[in-house]
N, CA, C and O atoms as CSV, one atom per row, in Angstrom:
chain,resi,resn,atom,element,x,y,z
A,1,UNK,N,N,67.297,315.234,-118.818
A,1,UNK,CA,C,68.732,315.357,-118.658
A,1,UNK,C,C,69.261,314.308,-117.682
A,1,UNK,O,O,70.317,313.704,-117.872
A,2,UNK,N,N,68.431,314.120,-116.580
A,2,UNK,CA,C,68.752,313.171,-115.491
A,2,UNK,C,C,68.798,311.846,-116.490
A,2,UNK,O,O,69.852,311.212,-116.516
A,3,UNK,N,N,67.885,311.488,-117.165
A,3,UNK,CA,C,67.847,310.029,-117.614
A,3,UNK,C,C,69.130,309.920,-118.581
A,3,UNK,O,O,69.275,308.727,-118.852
A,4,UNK,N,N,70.047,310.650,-119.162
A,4,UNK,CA,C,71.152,310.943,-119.860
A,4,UNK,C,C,72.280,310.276,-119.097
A,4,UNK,O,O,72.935,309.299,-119.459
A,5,UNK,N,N,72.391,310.966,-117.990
A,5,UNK,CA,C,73.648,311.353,-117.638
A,5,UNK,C,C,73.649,309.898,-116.632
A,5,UNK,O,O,74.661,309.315,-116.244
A,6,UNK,N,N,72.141,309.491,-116.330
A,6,UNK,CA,C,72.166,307.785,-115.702
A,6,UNK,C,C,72.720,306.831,-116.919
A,6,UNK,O,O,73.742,306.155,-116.805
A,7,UNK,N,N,71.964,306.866,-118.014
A,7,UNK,CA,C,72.453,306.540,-119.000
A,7,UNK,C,C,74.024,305.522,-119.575
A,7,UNK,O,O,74.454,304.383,-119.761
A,8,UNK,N,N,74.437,307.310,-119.658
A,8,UNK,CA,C,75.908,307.415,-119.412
A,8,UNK,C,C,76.792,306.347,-118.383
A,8,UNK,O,O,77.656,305.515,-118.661
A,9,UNK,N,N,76.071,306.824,-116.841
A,9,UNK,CA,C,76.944,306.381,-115.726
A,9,UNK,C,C,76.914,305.111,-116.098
A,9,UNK,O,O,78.013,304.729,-116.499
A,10,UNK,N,N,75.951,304.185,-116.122
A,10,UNK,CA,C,75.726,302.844,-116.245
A,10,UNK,C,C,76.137,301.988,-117.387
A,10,UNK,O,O,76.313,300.777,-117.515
A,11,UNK,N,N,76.210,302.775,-117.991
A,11,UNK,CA,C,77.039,302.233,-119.774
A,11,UNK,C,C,78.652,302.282,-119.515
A,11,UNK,O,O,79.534,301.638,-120.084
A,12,UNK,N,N,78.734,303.071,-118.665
A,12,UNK,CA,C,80.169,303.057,-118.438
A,12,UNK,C,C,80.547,302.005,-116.984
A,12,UNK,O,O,81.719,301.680,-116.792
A,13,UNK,N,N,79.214,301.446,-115.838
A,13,UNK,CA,C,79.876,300.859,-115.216
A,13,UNK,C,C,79.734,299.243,-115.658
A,13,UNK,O,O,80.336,298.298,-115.147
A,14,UNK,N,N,79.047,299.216,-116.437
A,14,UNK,CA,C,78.749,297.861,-117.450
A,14,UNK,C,C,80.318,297.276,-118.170
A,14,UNK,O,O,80.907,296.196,-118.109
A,15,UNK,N,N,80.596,298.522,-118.819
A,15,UNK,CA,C,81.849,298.407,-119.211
A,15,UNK,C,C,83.104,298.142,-118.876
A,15,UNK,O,O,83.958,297.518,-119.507
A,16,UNK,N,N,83.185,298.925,-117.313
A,16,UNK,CA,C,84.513,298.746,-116.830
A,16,UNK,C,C,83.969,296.847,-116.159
A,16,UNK,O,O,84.600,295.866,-116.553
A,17,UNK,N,N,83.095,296.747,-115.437
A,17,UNK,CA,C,82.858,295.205,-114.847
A,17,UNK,C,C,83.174,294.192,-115.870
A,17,UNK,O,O,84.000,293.294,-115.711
A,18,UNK,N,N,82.320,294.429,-117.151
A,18,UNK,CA,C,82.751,293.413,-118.400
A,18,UNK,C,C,84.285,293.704,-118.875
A,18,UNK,O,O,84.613,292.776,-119.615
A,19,UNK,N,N,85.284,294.588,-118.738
A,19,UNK,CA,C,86.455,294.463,-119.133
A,19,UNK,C,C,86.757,293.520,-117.434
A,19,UNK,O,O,86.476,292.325,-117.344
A,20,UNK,N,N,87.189,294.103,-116.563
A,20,UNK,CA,C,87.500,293.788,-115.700
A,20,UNK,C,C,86.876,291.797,-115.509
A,20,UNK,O,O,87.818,291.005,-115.511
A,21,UNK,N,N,85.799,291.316,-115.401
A,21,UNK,CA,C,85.526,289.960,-116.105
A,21,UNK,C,C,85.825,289.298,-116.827
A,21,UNK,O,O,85.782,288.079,-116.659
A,22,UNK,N,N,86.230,289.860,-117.883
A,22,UNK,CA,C,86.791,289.563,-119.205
A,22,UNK,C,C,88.729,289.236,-119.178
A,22,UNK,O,O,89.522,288.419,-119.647
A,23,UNK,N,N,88.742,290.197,-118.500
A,23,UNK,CA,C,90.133,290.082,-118.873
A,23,UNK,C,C,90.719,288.862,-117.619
A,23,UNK,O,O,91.719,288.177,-117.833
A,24,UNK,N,N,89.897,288.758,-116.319
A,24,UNK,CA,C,89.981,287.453,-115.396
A,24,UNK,C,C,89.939,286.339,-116.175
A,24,UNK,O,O,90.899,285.571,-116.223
A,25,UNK,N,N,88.830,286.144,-116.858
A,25,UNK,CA,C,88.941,285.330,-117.639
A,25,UNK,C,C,89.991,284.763,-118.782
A,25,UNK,O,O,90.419,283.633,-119.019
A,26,UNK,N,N,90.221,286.093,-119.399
A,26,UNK,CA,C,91.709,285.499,-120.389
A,26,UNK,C,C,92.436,285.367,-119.168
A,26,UNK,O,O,92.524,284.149,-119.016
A,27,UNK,N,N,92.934,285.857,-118.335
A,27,UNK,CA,C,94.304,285.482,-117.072
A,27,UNK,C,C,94.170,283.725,-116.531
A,27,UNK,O,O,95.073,282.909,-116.348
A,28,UNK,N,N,92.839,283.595,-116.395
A,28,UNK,CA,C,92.622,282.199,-116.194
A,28,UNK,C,C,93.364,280.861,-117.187
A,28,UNK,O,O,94.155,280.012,-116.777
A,29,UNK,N,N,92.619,281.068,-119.073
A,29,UNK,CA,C,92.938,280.512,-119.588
A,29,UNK,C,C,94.995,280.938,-119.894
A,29,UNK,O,O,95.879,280.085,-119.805
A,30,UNK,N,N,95.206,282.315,-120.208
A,30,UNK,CA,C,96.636,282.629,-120.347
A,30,UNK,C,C,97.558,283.289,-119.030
A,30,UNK,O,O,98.186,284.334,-119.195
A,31,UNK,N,N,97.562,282.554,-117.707
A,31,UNK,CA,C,98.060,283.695,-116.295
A,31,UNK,C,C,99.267,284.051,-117.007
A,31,UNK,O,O,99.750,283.715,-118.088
A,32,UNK,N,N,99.726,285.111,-115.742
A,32,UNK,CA,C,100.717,285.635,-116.072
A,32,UNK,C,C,101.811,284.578,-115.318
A,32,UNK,O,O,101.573,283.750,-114.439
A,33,UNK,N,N,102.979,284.876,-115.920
A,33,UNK,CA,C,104.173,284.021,-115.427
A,33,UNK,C,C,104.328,284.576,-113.425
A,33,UNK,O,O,104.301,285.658,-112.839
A,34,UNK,N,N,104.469,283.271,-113.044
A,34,UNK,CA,C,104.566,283.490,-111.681
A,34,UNK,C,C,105.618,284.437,-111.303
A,34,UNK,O,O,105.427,285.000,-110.225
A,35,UNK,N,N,106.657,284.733,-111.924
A,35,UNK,CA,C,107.822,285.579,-111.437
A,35,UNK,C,C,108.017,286.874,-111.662
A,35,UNK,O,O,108.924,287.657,-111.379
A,36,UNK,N,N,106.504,287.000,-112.495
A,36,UNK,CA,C,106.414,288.651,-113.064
A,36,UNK,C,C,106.330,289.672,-112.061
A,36,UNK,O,O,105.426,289.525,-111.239
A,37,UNK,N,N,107.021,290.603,-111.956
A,37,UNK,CA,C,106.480,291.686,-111.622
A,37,UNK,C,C,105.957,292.747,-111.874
A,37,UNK,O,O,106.642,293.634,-112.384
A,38,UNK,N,N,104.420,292.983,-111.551
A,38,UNK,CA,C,103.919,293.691,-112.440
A,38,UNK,C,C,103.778,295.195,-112.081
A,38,UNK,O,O,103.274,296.201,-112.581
A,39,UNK,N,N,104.487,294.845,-110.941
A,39,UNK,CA,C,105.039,296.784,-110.611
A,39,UNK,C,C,106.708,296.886,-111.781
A,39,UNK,O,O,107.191,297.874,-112.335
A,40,UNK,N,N,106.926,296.216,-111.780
A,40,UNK,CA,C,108.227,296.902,-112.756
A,40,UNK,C,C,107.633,296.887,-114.133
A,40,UNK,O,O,107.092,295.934,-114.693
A,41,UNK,N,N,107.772,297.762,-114.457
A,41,UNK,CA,C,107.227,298.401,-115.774
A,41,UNK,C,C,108.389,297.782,-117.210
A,41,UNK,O,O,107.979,297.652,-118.364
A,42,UNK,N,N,109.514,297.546,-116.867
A,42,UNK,CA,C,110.404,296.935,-117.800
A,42,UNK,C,C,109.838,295.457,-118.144
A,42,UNK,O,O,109.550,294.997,-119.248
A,43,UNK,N,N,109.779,294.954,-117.082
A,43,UNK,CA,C,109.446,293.351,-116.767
A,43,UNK,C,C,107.863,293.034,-117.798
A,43,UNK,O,O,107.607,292.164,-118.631
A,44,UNK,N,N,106.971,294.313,-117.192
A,44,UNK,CA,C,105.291,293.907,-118.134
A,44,UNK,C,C,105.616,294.325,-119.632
A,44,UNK,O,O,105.103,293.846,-120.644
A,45,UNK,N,N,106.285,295.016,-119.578
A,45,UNK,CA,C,106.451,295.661,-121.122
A,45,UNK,C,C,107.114,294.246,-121.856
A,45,UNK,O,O,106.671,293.846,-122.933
A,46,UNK,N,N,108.202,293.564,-121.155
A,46,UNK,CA,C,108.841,292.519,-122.165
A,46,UNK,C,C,107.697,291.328,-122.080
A,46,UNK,O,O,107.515,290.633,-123.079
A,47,UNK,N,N,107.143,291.163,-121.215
A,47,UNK,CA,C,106.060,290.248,-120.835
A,47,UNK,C,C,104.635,290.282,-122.117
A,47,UNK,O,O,104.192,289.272,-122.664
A,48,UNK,N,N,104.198,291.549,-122.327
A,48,UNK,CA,C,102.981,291.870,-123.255
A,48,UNK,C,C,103.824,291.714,-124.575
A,48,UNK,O,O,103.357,291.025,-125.483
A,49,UNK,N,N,105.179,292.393,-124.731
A,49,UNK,CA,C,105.559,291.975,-126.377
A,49,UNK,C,C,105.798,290.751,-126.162
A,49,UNK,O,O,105.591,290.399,-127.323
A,50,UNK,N,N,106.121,289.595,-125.528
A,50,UNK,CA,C,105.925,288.005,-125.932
A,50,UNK,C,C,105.004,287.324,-125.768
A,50,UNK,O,O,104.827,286.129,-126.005
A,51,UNK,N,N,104.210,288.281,-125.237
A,51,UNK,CA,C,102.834,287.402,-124.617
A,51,UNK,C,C,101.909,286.221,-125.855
A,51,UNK,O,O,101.523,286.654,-126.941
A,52,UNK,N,N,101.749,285.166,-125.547
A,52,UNK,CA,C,100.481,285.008,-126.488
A,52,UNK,C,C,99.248,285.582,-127.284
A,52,UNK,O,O,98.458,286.361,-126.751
A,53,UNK,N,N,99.113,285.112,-128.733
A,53,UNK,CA,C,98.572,285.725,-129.528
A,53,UNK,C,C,97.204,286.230,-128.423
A,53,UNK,O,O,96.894,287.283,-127.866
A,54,UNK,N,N,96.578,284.698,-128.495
A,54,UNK,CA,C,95.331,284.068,-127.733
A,54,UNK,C,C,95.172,285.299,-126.301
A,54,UNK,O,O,94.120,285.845,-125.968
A,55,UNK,N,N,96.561,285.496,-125.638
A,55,UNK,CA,C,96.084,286.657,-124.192
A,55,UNK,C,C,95.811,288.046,-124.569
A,55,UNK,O,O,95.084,288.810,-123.934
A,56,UNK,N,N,96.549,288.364,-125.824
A,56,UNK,CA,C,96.026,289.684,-126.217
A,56,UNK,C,C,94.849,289.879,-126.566
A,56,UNK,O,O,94.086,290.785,-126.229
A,57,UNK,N,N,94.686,289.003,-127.267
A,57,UNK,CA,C,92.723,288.732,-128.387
A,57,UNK,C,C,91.897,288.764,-127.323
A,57,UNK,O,O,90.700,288.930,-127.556
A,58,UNK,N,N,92.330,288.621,-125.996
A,58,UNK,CA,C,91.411,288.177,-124.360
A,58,UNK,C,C,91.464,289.638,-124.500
A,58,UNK,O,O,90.573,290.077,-125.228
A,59,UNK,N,N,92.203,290.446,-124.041
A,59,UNK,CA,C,92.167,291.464,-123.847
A,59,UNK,C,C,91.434,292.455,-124.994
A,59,UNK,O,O,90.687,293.329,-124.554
A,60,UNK,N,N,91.623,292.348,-126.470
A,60,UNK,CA,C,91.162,292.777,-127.090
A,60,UNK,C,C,89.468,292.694,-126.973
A,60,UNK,O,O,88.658,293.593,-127.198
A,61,UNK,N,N,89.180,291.068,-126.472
A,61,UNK,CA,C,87.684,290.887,-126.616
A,61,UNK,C,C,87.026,291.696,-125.518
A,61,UNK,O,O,85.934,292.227,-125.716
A,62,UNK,N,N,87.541,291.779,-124.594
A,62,UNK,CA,C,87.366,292.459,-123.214
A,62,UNK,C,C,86.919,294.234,-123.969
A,62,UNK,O,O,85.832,294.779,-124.160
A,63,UNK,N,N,87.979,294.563,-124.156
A,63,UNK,CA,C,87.730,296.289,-124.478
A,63,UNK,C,C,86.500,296.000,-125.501
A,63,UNK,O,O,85.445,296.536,-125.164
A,64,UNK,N,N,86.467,295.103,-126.903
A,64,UNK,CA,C,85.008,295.058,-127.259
A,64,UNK,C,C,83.980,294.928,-127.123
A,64,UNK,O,O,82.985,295.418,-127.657
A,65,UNK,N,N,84.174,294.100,-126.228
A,65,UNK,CA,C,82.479,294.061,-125.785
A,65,UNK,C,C,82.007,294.555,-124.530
A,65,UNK,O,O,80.851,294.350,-124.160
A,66,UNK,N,N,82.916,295.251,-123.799
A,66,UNK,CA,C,82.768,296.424,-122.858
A,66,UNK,C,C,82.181,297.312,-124.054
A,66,UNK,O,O,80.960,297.432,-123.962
A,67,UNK,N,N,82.616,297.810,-124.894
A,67,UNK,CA,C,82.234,298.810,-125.658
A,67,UNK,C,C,80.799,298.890,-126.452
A,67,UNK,O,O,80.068,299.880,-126.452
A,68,UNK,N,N,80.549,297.683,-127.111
A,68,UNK,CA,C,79.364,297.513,-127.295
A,68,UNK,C,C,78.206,297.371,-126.091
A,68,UNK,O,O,77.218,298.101,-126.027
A,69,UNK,N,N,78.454,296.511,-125.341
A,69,UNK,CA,C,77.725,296.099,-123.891
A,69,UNK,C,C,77.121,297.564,-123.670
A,69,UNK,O,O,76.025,298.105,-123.818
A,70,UNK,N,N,78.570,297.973,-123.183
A,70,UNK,CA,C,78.302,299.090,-122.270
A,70,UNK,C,C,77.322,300.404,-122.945
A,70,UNK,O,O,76.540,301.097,-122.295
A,71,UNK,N,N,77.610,300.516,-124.413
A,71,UNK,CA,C,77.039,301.153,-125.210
A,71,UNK,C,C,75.559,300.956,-125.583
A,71,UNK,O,O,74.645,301.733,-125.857
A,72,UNK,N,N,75.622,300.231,-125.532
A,72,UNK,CA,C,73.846,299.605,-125.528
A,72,UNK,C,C,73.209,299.930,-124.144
A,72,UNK,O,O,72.180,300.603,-124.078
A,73,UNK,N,N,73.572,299.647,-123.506
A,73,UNK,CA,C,73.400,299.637,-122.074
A,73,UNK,C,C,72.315,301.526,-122.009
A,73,UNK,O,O,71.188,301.947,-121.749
A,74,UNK,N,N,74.040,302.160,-122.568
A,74,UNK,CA,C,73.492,303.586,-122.319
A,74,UNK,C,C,72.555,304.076,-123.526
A,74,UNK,O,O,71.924,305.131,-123.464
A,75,UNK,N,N,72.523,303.184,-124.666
A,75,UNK,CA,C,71.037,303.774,-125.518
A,75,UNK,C,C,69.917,303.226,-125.261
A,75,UNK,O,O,68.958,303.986,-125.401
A,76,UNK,N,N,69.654,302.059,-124.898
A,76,UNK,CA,C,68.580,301.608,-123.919
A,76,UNK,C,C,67.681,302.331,-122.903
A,76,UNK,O,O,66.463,302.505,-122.864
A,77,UNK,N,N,69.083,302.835,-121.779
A,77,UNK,CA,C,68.211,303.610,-120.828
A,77,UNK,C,C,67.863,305.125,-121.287
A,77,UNK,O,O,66.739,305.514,-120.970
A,78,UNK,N,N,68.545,305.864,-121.868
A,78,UNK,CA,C,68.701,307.099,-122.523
A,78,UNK,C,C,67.448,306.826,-123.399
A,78,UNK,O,O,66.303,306.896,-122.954
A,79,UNK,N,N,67.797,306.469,-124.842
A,79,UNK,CA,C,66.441,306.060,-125.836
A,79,UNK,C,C,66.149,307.148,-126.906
A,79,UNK,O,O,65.168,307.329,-127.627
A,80,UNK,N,N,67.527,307.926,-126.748
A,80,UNK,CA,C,67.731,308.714,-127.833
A,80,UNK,C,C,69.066,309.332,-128.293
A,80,UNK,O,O,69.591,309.580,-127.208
A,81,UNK,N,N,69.650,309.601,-128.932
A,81,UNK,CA,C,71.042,309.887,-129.337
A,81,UNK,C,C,72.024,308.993,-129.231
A,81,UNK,O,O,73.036,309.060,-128.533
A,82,UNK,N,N,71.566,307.893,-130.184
A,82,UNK,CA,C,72.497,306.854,-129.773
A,82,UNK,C,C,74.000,306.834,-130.081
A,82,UNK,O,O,74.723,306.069,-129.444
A,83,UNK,N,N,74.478,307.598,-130.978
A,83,UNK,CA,C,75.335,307.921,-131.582
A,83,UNK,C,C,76.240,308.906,-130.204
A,83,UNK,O,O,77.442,308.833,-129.952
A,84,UNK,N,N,75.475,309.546,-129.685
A,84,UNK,CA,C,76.403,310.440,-128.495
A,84,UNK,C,C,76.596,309.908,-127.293
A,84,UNK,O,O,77.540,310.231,-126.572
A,85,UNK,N,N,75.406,308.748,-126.876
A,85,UNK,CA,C,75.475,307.787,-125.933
A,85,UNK,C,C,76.702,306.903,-125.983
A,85,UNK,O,O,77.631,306.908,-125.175
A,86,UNK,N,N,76.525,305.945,-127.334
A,86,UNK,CA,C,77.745,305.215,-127.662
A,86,UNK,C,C,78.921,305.677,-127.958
A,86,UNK,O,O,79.894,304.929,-128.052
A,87,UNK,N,N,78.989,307.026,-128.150
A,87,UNK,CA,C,80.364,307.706,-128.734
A,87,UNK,C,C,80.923,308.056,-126.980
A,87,UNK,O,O,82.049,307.563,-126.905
A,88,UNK,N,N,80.688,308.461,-126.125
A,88,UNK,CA,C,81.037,308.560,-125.049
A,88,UNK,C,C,81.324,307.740,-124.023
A,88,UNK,O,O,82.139,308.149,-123.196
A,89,UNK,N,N,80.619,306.183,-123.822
A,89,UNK,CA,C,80.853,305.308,-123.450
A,89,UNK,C,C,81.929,304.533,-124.179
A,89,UNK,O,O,82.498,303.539,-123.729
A,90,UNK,N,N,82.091,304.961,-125.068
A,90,UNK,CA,C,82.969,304.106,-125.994
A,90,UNK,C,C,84.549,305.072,-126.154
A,90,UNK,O,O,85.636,304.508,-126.279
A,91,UNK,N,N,84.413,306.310,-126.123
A,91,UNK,CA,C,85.582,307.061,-125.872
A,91,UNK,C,C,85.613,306.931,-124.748
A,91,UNK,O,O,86.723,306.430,-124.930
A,92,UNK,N,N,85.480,306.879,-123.619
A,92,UNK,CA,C,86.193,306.471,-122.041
A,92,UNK,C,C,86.506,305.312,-122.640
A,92,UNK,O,O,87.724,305.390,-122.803
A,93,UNK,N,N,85.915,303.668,-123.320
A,93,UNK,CA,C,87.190,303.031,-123.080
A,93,UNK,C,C,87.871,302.980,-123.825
A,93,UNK,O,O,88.741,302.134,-123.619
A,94,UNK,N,N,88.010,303.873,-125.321
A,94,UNK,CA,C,89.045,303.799,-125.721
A,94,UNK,C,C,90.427,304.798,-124.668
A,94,UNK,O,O,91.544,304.502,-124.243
A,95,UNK,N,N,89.660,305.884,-124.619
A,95,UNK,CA,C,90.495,306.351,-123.429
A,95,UNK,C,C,91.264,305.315,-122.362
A,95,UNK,O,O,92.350,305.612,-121.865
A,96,UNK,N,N,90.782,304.449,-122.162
A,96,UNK,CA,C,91.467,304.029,-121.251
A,96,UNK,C,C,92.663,303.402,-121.931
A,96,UNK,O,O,93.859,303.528,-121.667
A,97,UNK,N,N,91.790,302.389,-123.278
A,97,UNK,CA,C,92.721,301.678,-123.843
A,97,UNK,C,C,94.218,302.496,-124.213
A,97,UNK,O,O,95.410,302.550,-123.910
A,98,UNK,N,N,93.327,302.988,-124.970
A,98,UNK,CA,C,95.151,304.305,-125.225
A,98,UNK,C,C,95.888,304.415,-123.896
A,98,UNK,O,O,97.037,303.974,-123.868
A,99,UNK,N,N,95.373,304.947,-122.794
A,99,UNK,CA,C,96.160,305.022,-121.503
A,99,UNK,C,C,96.955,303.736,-121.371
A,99,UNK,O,O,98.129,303.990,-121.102
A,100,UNK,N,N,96.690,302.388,-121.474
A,100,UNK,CA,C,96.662,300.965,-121.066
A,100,UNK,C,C,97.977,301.205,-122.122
A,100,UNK,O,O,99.118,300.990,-121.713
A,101,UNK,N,N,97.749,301.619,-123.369
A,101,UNK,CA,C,98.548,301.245,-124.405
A,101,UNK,C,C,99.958,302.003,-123.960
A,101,UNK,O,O,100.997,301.365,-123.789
A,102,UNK,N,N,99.871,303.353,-123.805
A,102,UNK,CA,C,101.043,304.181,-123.655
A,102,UNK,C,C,102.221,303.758,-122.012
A,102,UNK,O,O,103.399,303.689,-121.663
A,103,UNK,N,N,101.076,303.620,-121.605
A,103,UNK,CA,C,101.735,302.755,-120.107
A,103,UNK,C,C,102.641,301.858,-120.510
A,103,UNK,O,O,103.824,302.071,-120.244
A,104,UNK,N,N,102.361,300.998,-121.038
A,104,UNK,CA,C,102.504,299.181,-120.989
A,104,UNK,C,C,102.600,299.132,-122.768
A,104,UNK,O,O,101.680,298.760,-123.496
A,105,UNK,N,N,103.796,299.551,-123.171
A,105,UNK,CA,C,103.742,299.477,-124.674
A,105,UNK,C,C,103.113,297.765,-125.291
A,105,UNK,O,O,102.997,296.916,-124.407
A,106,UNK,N,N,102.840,297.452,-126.366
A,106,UNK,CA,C,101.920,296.911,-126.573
A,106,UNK,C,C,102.482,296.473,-127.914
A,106,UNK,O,O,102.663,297.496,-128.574
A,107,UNK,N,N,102.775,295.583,-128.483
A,107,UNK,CA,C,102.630,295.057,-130.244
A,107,UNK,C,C,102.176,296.053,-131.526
A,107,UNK,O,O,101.048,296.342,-131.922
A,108,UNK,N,N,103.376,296.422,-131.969
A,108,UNK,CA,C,102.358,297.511,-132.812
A,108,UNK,C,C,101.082,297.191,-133.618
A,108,UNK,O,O,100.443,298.170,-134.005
A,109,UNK,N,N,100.624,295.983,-133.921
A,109,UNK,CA,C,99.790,295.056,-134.192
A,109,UNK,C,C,98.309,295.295,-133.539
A,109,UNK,O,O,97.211,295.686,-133.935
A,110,UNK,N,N,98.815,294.904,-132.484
A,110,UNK,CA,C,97.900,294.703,-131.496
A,110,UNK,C,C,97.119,296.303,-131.002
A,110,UNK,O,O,95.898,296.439,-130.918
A,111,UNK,N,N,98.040,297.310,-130.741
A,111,UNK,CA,C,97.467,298.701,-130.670
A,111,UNK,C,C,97.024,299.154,-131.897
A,111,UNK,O,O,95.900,299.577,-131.626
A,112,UNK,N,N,97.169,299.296,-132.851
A,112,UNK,CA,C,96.347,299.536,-133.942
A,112,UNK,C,C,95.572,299.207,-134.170
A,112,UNK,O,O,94.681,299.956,-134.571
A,113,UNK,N,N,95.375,297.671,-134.052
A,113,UNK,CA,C,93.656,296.858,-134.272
A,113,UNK,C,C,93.111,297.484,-133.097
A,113,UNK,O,O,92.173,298.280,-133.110
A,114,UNK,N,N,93.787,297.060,-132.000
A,114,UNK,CA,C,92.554,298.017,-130.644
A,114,UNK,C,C,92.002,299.192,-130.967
A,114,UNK,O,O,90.882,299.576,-130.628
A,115,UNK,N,N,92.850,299.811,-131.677
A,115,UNK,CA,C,91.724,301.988,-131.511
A,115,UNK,C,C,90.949,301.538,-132.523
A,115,UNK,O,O,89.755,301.830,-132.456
A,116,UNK,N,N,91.375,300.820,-133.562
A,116,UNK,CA,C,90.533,300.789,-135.246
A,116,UNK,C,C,89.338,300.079,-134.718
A,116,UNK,O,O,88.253,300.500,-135.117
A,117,UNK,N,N,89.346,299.117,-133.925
A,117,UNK,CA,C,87.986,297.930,-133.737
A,117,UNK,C,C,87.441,298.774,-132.619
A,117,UNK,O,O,86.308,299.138,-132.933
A,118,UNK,N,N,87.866,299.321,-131.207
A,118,UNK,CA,C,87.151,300.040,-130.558
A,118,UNK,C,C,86.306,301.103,-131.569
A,118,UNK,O,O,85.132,300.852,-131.843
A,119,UNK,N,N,86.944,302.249,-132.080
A,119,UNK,CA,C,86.144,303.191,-133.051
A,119,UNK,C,C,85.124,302.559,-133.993
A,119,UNK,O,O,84.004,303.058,-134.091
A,120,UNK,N,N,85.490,301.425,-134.723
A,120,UNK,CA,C,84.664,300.982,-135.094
A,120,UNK,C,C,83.397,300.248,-134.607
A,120,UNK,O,O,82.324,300.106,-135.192
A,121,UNK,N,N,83.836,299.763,-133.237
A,121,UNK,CA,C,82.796,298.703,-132.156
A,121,UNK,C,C,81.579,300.019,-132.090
A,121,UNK,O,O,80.383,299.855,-132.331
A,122,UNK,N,N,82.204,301.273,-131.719
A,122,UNK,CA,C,81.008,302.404,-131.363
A,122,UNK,C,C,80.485,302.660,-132.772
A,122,UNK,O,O,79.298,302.929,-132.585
A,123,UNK,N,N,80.694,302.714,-133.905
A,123,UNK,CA,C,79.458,303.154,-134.536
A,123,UNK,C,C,78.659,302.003,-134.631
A,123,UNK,O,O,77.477,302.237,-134.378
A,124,UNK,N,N,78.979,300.554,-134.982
A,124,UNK,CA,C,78.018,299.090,-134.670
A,124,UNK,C,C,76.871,299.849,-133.497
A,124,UNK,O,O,75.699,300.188,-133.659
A,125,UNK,N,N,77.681,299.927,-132.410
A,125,UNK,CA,C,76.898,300.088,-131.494
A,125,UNK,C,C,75.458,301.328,-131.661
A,125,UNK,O,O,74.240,301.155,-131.615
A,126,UNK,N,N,76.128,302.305,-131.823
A,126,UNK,CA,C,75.243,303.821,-132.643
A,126,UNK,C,C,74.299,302.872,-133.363
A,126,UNK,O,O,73.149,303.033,-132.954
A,127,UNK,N,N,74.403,301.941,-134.293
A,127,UNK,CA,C,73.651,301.638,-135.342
A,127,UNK,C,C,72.584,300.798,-134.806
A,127,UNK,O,O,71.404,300.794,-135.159
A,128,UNK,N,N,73.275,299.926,-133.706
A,128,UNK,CA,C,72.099,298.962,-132.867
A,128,UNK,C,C,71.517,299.651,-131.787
A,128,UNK,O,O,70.403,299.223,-131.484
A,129,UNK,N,N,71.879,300.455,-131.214
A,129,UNK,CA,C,71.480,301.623,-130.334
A,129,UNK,C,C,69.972,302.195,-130.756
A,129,UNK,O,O,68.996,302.211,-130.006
A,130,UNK,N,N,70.023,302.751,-132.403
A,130,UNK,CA,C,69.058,303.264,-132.878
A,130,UNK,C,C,67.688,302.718,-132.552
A,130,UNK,O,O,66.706,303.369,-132.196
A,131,UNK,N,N,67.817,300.991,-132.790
A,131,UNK,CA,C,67.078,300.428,-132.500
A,131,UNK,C,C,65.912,300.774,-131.564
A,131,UNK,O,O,64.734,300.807,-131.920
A,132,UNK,N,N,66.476,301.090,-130.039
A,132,UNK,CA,C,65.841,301.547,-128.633
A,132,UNK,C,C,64.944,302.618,-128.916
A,132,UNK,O,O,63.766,302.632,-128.557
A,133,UNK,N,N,65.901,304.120,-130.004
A,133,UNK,CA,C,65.249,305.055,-130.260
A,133,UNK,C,C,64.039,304.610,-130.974
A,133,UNK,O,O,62.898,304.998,-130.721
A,134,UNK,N,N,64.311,303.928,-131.709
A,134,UNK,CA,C,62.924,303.440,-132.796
A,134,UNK,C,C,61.367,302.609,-132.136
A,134,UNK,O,O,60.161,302.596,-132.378
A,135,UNK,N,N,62.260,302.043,-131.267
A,135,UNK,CA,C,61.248,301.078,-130.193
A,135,UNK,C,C,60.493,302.113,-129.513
A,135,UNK,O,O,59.268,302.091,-129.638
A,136,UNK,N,N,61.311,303.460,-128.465
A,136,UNK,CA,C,60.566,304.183,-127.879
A,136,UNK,C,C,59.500,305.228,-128.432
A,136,UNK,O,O,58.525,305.646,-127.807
A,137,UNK,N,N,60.103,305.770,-130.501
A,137,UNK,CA,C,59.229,306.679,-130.948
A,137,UNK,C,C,57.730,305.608,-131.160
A,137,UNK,O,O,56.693,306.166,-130.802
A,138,UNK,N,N,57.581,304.260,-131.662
A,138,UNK,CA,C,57.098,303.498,-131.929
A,138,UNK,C,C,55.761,303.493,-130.960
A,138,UNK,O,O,54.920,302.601,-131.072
């Protein structure tokens, strides 16, 4: 049970570091406009609907491969149930994403591909996950 729930923790802190990396990175290539304020919530909202294609796809790549990363991460150390490993690491970040989304409205575009490719990133992951299980019955 202990090796689970480490599992877990670490798949999920894989995840938040690789979003959090990730998304420095798109800010690098796309910053935000110097005059933004990103405590006014009117200001980010008009800011993300004009934003560049290219800063969203940053962001999009960020929540994916947090999701996979992080998901692997936790069927690796776990080494069994990859499907509940990755489904949980991968619902916190869609969780978040949805949170991110409802906050800070978002392109209707752009939020739809996010839940569809996150949900979808976790079963990929479940499927490469298995792998670990197969390595450890082996």
């Amino acid at each position: 049970m202990r090796r689970k729930i480490v599992a877990v923790v670490l798949g999920v802190v894989v995840a938040m570091i690789l979003i959090v990396a990730i998304e420095a990175l798109g800010h690098s290539v796309y910053p935000l406009p110097a005059n933004l304020d990103i405590t006014d919530s009117g200001a980010m909202q008009a800011y993300v609907m004009s934003a560049p294609v290219g800063a969203l796809l940053s962001v999009l790549a960020a929540w994916l491969v947090a999701t996979l990363v992080g998901g692997l991460v936790a069927c690796f150390v776990a080494r069994e149930a990859p499907l509940k490993n990755s489904a949980i690491v991968g619902g916190l970040v869609l969780l978040g994403t949805i949170v991110n989304l409802v906050s800070i409205p978002h392109p209707p575009w752009f939020s739809a591909t996010s839940i569809v490719a996150i949900i979808g990133t976790i079963f990929v992951t479940s499927r490469l996950g298995s792998a670990f299980k197969a390595t450890h019955e082996s």
